[in-house]
C-alpha positions in Angstrom: -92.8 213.7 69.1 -95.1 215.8 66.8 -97.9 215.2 68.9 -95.8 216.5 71.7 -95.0 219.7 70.3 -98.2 220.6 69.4 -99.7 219.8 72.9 -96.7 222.3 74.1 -97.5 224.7 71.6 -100.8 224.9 72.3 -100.3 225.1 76.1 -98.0 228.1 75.4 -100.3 230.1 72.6 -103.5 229.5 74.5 -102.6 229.5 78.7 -105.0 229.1 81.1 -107.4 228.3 78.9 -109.1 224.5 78.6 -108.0 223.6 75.5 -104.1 224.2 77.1 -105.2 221.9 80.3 -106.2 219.1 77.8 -103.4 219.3 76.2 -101.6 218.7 79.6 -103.4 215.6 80.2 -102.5 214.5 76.5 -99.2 215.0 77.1 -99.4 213.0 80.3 -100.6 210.4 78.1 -98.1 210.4 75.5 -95.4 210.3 78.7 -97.1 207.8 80.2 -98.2 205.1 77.5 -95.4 206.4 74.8 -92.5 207.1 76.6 -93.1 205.4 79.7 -91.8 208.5 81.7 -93.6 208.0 84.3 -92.1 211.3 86.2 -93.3 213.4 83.3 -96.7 211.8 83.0 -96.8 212.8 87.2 -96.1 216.2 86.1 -98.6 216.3 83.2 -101.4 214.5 84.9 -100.9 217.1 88.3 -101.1 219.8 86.0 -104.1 219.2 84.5 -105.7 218.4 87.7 -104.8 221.7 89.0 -106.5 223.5 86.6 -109.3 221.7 85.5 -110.0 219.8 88.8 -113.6 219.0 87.6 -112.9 218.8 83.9 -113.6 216.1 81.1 -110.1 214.2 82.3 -110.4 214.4 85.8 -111.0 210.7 86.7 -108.9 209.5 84.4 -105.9 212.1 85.0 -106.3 211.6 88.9 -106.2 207.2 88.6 -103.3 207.9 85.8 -101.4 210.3 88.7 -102.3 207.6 90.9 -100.3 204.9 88.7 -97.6 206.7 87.9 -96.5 207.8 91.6 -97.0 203.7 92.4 -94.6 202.7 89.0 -92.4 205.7 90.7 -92.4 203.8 93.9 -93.9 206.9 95.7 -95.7 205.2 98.3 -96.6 208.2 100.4 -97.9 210.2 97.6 -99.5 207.4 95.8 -101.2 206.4 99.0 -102.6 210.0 99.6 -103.4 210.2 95.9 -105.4 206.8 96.2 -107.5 208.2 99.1 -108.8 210.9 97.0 -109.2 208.9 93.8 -111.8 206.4 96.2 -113.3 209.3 97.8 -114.1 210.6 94.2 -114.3 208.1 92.3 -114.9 204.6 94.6 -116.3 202.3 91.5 -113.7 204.0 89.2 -111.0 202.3 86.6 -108.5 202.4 89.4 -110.4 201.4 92.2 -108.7 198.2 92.9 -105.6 200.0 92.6 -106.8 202.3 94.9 -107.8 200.4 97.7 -105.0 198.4 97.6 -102.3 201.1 98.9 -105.0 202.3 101.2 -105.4 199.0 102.8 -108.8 198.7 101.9 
């Protein structure tokens, strides 16, 4: 919970900057693996990608989106998400993943 406040403490002192998109993707993280909110962690993880679409995280943000919209049972998205995350990143962590909504 400490961690979390920081992350949105920092997101708020320091906006737009890429200190405050890492702490989105951290806080994806902490929803995701912590909390197992995987609606938050969708939120956190599309965040970060929007503002740092090439940054540090990306691959890993973009197959963590891509897990969390399957574990939410959002086909469509996760499908369209899973399409990107092979046409970036085809050897990736989430490859497998991947190909298997795209019927690959």
């Amino acid at each position: 919970a400490r961690a979390a406040e920081a992350y949105q403490a920092l997101r708020q002192r320091f906006p737009g900057t890429a200190g405050a998109s890492a702490a989105a993707f951290q806080l994806g993280r902490l929803a995701f693996d912590g909390a197992g909110n995987h609606d938050a962690a969708r939120r956190w993880f599309s965040a970060y990608l929007s503002e740092q679409p090439g940054g540090a995280f990306a691959q890993e943000a973009l197959g963590r989106l891509l897990e969390a919209e399957h574990r939410l049972g959002l086909r469509e998205q996760a499908t369209q998400t899973a399409a990107r995350y092979l046409a970036r990143h085809p050897n990736g962590a989430h490859a497998a993943l991947a190909r298997s909504l795209v019927g690959e």
